[in-house]
C-alpha positions in Angstrom: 0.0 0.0 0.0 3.2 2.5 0.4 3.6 2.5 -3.0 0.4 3.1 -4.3 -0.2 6.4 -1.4 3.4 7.4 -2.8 2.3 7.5 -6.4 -0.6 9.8 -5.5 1.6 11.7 -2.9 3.5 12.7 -6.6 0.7 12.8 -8.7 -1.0 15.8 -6.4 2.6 17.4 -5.8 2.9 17.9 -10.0 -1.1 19.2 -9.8 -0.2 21.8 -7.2 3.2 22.7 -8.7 1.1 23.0 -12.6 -1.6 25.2 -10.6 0.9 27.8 -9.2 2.2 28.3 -12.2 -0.4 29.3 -13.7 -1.1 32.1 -10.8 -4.3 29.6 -9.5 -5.3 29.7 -5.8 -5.5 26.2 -4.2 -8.9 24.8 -3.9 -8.1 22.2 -0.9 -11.2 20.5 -1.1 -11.0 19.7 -4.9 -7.0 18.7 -4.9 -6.9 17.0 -1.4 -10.4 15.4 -1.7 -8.9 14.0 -5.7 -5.9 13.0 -3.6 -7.3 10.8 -1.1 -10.0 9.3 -3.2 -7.1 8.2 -5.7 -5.3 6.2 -2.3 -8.7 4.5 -1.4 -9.4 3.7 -4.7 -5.7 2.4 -4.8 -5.1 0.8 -1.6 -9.3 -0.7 -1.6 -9.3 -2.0 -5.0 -6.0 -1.8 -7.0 -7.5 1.0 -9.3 -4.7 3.1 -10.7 -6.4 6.4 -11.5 -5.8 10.4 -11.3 -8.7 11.8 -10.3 -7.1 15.4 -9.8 -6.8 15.6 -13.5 -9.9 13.6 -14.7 -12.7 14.4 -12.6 -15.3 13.3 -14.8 -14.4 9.3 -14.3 -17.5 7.8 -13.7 -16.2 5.9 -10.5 -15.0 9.3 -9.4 -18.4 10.8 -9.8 -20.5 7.9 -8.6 -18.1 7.7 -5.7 -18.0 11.6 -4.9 -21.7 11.4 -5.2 -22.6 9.2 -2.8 -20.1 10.3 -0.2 -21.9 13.5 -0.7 -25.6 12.0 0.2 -23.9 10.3 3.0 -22.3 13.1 4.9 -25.9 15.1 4.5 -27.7 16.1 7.2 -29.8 12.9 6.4 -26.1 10.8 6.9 -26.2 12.7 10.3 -30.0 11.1 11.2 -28.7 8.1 10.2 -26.0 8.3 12.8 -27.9 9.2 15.3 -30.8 6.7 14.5 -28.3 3.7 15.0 -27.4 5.4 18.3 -31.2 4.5 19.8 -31.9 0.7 19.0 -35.1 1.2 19.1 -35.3 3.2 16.1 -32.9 0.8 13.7 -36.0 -1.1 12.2 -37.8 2.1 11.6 -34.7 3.0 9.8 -34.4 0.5 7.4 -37.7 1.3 6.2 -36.6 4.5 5.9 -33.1 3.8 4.0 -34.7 3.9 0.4 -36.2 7.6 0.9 -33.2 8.8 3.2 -30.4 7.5 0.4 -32.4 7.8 -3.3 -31.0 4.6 -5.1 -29.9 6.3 -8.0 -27.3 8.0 -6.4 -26.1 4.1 -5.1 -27.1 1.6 -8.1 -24.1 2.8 -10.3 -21.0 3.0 -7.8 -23.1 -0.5 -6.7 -22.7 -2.1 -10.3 -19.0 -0.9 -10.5 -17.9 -2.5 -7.3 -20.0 -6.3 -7.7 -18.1 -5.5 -11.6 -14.6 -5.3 -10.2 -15.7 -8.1 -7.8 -16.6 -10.7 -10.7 -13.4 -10.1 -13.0 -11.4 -10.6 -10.2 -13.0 -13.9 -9.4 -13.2 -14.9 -13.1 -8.9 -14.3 -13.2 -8.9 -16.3 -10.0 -5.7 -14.5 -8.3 -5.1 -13.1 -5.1 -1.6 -11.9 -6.1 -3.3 -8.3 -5.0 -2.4 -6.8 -1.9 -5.3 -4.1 -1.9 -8.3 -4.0 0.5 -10.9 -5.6 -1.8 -8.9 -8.5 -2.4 -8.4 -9.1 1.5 -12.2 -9.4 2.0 -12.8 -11.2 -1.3 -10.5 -13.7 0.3 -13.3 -14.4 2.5 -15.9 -14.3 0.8 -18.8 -17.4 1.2 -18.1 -19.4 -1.3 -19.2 -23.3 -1.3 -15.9 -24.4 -0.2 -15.8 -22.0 2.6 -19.6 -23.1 3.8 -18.4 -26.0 4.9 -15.0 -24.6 6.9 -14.8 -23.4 10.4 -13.8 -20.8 8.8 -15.8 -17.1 9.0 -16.9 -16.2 5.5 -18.5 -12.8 4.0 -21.4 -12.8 2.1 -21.3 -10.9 -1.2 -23.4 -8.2 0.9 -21.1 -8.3 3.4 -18.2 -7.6 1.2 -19.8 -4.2 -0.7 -20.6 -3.3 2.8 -17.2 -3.5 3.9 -15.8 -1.5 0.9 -18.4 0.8 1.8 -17.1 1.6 4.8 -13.9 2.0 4.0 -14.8 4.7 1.6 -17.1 6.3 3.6 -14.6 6.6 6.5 -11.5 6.9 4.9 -12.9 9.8 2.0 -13.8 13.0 3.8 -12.1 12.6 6.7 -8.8 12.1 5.6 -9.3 15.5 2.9 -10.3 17.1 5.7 -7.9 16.7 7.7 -5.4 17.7 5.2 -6.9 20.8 4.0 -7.1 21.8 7.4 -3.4 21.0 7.8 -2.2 23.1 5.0 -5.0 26.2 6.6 -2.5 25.9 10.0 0.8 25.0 8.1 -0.5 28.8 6.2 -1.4 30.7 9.0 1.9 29.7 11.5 5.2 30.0 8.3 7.6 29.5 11.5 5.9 26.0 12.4 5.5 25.2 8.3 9.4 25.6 8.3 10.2 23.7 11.1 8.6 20.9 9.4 10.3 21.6 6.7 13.7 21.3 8.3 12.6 18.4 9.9 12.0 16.8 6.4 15.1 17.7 5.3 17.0 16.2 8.4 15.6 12.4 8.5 14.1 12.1 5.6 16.4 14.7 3.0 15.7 13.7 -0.9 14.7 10.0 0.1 11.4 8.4 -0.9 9.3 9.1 2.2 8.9 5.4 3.9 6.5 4.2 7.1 9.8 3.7 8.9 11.1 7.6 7.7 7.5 8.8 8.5 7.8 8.0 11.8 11.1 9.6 12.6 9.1 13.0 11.8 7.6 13.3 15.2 7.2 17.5 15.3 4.8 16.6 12.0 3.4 13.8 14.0 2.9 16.9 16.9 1.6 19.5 13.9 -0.6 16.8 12.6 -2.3 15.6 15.9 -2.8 19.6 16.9 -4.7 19.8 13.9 -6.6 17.3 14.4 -7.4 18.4 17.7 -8.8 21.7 16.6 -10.5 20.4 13.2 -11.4 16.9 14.2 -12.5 15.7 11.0 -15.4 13.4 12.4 -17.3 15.5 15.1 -19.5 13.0 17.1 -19.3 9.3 17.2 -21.8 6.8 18.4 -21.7 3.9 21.2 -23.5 1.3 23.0 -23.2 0.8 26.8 -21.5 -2.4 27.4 -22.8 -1.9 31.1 -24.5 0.7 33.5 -22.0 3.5 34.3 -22.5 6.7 36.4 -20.3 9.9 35.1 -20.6 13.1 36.7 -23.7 12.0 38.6 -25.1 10.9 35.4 -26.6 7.3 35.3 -26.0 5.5 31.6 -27.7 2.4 31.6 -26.4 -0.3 29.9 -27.3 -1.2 26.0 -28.0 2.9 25.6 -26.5 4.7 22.6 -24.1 6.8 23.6 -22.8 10.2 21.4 -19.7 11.1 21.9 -19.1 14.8 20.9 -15.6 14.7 19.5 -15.1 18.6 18.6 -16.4 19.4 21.9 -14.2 17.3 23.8 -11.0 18.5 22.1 -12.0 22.2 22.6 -12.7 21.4 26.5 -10.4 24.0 28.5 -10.0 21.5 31.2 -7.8 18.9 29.1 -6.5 21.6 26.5 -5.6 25.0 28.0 -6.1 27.8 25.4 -8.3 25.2 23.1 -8.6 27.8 20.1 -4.6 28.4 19.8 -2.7 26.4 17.9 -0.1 24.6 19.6 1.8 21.8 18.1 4.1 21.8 21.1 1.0 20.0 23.2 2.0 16.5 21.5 5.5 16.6 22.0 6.1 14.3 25.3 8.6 16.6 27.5 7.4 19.9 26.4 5.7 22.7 28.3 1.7 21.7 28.4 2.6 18.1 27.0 -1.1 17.2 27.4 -2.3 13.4 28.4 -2.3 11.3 25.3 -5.8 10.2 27.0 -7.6 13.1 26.2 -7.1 12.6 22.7 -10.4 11.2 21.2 -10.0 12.0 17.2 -9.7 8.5 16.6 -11.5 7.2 19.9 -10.0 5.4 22.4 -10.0 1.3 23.5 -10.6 -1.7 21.8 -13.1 0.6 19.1 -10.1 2.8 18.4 -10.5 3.5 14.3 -9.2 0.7 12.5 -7.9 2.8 10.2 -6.1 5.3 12.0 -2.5 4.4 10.1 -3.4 4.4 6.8 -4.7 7.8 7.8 -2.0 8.9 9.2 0.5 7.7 7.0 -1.5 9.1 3.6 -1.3 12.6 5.8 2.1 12.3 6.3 3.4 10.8 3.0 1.7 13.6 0.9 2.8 16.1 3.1 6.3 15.6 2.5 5.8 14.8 -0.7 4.2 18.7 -1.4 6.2 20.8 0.9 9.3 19.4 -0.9 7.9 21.6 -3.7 5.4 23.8 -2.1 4.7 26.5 0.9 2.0 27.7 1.6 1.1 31.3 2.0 -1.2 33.1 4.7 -3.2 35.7 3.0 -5.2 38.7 4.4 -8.5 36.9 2.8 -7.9 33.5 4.9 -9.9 33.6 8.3 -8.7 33.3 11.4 -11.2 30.0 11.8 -13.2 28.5 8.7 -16.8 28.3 9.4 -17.8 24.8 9.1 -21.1 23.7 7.7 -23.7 23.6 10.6 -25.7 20.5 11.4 -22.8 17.8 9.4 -21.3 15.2 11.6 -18.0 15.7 9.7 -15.6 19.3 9.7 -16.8 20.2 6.5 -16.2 23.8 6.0 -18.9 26.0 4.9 -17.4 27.6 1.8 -14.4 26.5 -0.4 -11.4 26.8 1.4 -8.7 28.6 -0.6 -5.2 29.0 0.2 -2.1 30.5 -2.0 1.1 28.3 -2.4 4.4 29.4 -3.9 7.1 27.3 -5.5 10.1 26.6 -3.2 13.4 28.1 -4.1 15.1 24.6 -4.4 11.9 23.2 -7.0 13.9 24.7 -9.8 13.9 21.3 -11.8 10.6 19.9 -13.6 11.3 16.7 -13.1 10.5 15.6 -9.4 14.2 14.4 -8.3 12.7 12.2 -5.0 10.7 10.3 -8.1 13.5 8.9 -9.3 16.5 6.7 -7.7 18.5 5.8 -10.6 22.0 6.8 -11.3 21.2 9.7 -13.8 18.9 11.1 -11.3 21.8 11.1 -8.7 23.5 13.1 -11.3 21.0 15.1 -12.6 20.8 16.6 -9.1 24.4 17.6 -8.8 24.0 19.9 -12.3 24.8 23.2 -12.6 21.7 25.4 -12.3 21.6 28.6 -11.3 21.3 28.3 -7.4 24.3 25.7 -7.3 26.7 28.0 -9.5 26.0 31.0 -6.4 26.6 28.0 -3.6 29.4 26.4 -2.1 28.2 23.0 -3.4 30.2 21.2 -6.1 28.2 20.6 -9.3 28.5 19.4 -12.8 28.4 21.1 -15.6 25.8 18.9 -18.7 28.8 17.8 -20.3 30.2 16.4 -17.0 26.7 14.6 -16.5 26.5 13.4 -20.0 30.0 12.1 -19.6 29.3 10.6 -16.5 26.0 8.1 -18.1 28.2 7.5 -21.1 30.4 5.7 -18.7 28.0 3.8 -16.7 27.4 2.1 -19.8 30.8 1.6 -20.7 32.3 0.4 -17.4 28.9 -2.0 -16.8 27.5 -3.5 -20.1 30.4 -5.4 -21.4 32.1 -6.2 -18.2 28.6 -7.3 -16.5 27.5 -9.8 -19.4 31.3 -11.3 -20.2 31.2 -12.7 -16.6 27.4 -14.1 -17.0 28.7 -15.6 -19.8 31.7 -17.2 -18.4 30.3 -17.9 -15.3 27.2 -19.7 -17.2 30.1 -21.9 -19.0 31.9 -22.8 -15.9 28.7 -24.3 -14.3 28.0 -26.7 -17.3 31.3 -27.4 -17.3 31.2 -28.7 -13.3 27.7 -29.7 -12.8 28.7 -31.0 -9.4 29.1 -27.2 -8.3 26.4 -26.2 -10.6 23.8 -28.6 -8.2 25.5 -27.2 -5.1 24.6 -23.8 -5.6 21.0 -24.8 -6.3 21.0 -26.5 -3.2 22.3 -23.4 -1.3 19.7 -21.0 -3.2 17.2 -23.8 -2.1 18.6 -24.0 1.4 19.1 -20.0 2.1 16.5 -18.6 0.0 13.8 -20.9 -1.2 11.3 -19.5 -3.4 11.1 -15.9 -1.9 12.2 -12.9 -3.7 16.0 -12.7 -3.9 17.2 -9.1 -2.3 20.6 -8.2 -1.8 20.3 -9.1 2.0 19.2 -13.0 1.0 21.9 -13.2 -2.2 24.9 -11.7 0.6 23.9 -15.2 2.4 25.2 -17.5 -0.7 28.5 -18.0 0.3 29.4 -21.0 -2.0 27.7 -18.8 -5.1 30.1 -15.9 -4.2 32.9 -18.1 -4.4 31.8 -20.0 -7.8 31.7 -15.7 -9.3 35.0 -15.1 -7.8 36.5 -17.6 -8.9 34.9 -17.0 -12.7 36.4 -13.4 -12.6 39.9 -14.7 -11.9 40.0 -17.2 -14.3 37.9 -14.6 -16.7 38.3 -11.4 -15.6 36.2 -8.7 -17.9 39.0 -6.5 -18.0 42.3 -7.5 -19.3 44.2 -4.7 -17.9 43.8 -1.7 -16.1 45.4 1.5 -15.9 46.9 3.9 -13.0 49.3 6.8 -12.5 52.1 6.5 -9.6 51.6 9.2 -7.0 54.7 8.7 -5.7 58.3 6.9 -6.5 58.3 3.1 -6.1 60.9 0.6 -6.7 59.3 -3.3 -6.9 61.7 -5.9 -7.6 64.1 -3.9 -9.0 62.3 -2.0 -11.5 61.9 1.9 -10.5 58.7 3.9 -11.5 59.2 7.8 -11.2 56.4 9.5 -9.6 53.4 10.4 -12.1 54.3 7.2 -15.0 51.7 5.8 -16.0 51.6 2.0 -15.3 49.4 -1.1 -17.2 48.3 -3.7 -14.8 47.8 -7.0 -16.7 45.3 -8.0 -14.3 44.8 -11.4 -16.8 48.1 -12.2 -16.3 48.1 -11.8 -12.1 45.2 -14.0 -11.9 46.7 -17.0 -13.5 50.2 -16.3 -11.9 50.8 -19.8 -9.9 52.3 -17.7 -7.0 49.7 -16.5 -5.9 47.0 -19.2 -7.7 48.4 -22.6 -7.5 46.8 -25.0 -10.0 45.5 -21.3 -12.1 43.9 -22.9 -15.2 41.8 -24.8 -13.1 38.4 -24.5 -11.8 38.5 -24.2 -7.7 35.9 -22.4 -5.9 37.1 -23.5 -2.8 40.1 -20.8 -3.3 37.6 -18.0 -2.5 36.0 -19.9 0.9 37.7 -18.8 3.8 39.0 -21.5 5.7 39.0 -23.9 3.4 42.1 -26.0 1.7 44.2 -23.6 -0.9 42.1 -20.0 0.8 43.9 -17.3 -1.1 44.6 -14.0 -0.2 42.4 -11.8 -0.9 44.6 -8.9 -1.3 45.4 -11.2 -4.5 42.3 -10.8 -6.1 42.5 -7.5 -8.4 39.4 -8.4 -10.8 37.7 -5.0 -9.4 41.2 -3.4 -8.3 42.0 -2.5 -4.8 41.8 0.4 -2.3 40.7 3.8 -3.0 40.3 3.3 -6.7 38.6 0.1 -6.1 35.6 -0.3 -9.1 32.9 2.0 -8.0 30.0 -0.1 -9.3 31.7 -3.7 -8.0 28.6 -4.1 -5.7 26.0 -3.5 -8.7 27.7 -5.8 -10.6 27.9 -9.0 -8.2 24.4 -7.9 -7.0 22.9 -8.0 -10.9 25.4 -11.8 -11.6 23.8 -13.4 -8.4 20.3 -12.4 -8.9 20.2 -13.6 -12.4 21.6 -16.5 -11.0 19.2 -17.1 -8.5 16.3 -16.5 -11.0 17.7 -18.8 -14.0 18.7 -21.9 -11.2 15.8 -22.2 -10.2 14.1 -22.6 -13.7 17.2 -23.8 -15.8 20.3 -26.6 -15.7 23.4 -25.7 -18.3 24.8 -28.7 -19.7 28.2 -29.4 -21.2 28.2 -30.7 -24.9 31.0 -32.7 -26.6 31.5 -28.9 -29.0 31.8 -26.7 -25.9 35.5 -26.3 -25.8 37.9 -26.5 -22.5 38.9 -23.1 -22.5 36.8 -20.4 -24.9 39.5 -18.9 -27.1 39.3 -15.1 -26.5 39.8 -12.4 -29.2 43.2 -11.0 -29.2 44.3 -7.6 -29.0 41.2 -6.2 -26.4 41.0 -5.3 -23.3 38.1 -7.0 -22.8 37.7 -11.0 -22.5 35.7 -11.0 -25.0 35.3 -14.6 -26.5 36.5 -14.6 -30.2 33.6 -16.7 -31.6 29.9 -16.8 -30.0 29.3 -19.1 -27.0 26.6 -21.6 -27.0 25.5 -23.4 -24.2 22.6 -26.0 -24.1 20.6 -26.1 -21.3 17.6 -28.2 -20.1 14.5 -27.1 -17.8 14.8 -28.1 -14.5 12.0 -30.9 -13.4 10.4 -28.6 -10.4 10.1 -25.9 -13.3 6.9 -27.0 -14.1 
């Protein structure tokens, strides 16, 4: 689900950026209510959609129209209806003429739609909400489980809920956010500094997130003051007596949220915002009890993370790019719409942003974690040619990516290559490094924390790069005099390394032109020193992308092992004749290998 709040995160930051630029206030309830109708619509059903461009979608409309009905003032008799039992039957007689079906059949259709075609593909690869309830649902098999199943009912209703909680109050909550973050610049910065502390160019993670605790402090003050949902209902569990005030049990009990968090007695100066209140140590560091925005118990709101985290997430995401300005047309407190169980403000609440100083690129640089990007954000624009910063000029960059590919496309595929020839040649340490990668990482996704755990792997790659080593030879300049074994280089000559030759020297290889893993296994018989080993250099001019390239061999590996067994044919020749003359081990005619599937590859 981090992804899919991420790509909307983006997706609103580029509508807000295209808006100020063309000299357009910021309509909160339009871009933050798009926003967080493009997450649910993510994170409940896998719909990838951008509903701050297109507006006219008719799941937007059906969906933005029924939330619409629903947070009415005949949503709020509704609430309070369920909140007398008595009344419940009366109000399901009611429900046709309190929610006009019109308004309900289409979204209706649309979600028992998405239901069937997922059924019909039969995969719960998804990880979105839908799917986690559809996992559930009755089905014949499931009937006759202990097992608690969810009629088809059961499942819309669920969906429904999650709109219906998740929609408005979450938009609300952020548009009330960026009203304080307006109105208080010094706290807007602070956050901003904060940002740029943890979190810096990084893509904003639930782990990051929560290092971020004075927005975690901004947020929950916000909250406190513009609780987006302002009563909620419960039941009694047994008779209680509060303030001299006898509850019996089974009543309906409302619980007036805004009222609450505005109450003097837990929050001194109740209309001042004051971020400092959720920051344990502080002066007025209030009890974490008193907070009710999300209740309180073992009915606390379920969804209370993903709210927090979309808040978060997008807020980081726009005040990258973003601040927001207090203008002499912004109140001091929105009026909200009378008689609405939800903050809902009364008129369109508008607030003016401004680019940062720093946004001067168009392409969003925490988008992107590739290698040009890293680049890209060291160029030479105008702010870095004033700073102290070093930067690149675009010939430097350009220069830079052409040797990316030069230094890794070659170099990379020469030892999968080789190392794919070594394995059919030895099948006996072909089988034994599908036994590790069946031992150490099964069938779960290989990530560079499982491949580092393939010793005997490591050892097969090592020892294919010194019997094959991409690069012939290598190049460096002495920085100093040094005499070694009697030969004298002046300081500054330039020297060839002929790292093909050092890796088949028998000093330091015994037994070079043959094939012995074991060299590279510490603690095992004929363990060579690994200062030896120059396939990537050594020390400060080491090979910058060595880790890339042993991370992109082993993963193949992994991957192609589990599916495929190389076999050695009577043409496959001892030792591949390599072309003459290059730098490269380049083979001088092409190498075919002939390979089987394996018998679990099914």
């Amino acid at each position: 689900m981090e992804n899919y709040i991420d790509r909307c995160s983006m997706e609103l930051t580029e509508n807000l950026e295209e808006a100020i630029r063309k000299g357009e206030r910021i309509d909160t309830k339009k871009y933050f209510g798009a926003y967080t109708l493009d997450v649910i619509s993510s994170t409940a059903f896998g719909i990838q959609m951008n509903s701050q461009k297109d507006l006219n979608d008719p799941f937007v409309k059906d969906v933005a129209s029924v939330m619409e009905e629903a947070t009415s003032s005949s949503g709020l008799l509704t609430i309070l209806a369920a909140s007398v039992q008595s009344l419940v039957p009366l109000l399901r007689l009611l429900a046709i003429h309190l929610f006009p079906l019109t308004r309900w059949n289409s979204l209706l259709g649309n979600i028992n739609r998405i239901i069937e075609e997922r059924k019909q593909k039969r995969t719960n690869a998804r990880t979105d909400f839908l799917q986690m309830i559809l996992n559930y649902e009755e089905t014949e098999g499931s009937k006759k489980e202990q097992i608690k199943s969810l009629s088809r009912t059961e499942v819309i209703a669920q969906v429904f809920v999650f709109f219906a909680d998740g929609y408005d109050t979450t938009s609300i909550a952020i548009q009330f956010l960026a009203y304080n973050l307006a109105c208080c610049p010094e706290v807007q910065e602070k956050v901003v500094q904060e940002i740029k502390s943890q979190i810096g160019d990084d893509k904003p993670t639930y782990e990051s997130l929560a290092k971020l605790s004075y927005l975690d402090s901004v947020l929950q003050e916000t909250l406190r003051m513009f609780p987006p949902v302002n009563i909620v209902n419960r039941m009694a569990s047994e008779e209680v007596t509060i303030k001299g005030v006898t509850i019996p049990k089974g009543a309906g009990v409302v619980v007036p949220i805004a009222n609450v968090m505005r109450d003097p007695e837990y929050f001194p100066d109740p209309d001042e915002f004051k971020p400092d209140r959720f920051i344990e140590g502080a002066d007025g560091f209030v009890n974490p009890f008193s907070n009710l925005v999300f209740g309180f118990g073992p009915r606390q709101c379920i969804g209370m993370r993903l709210a927090l985290l979309q808040i978060k997430m997008v807020m980081v995401h726009v005040l990258r790019k973003v601040r927001f300005i207090k203008t002499d047309d912004l109140k001091e407190t929105p009026a909200r719409k009378p008689g609405s169980f939800l903050s809902i403000v009364e008129k369109p609440l508008f607030i003016t942003a401004v680019l940062r100083e720093a946004a001067t690129k168009t392409r969003l640089a925490y988008a992107h974690t590739d290698f040009l990007q890293m680049i890209v954000s060291y160029e030479d624009p105008e702010g870095f040619a004033k700073g102290q910063m070093k930067s690149l000029s675009r010939t430097e960059v350009i220069a830079q990516a052409m040797l990316f590919f030069v230094a890794g496309y070659d170099t990379t595929s020469t030892a999968l290559q080789f190392l794919a020839y070594n394995l059919a040649c030895c099948p006996e340490a072909q089988e034994k490094v599908v036994q590790e990668i069946q031992n150490l990482i099964g069938d779960g996704k290989p990530t560079y924390e499982g491949v580092a755990k393939l010793k005997y792997l490591d050892s097969v790659v090592q020892e294919t790069l010194r019997m094959f080593p991409p690069l012939n030879t290598v190049n460096r300049m002495a920085s100093e005099e040094v005499t070694i074994k009697g030969v004298t280089i002046p300081k500054g000559a330039g020297v060839c390394v002929p790292i093909a030759n050092v890796m088949r020297d028998p000093e330091y290889f015994p037994d070079p032109d043959v094939f012995k893993p074991d060299r590279f296994i510490e603690g095992a018989d004929g363990f060579v020193n690994p200062f030896s080993n120059l396939v990537f250099g050594f020390g400060p001019r080491q090979c910058i992308g060595m880790r890339l390239a042993l991370l992109q061999i082993k993963m193949a590996m992994v991957h192609v092992f589990r599916k495929v067994r190389f076999i050695k044919t009577d043409d496959l020749k001892e030792t591949p004749a390599r072309k003459p003359g290059s730098f490269l081990s380049i083979v001088e005619k092409p190498l075919f290998i002939s390979a089987v599937l394996r018998e679990t590859a099914t």
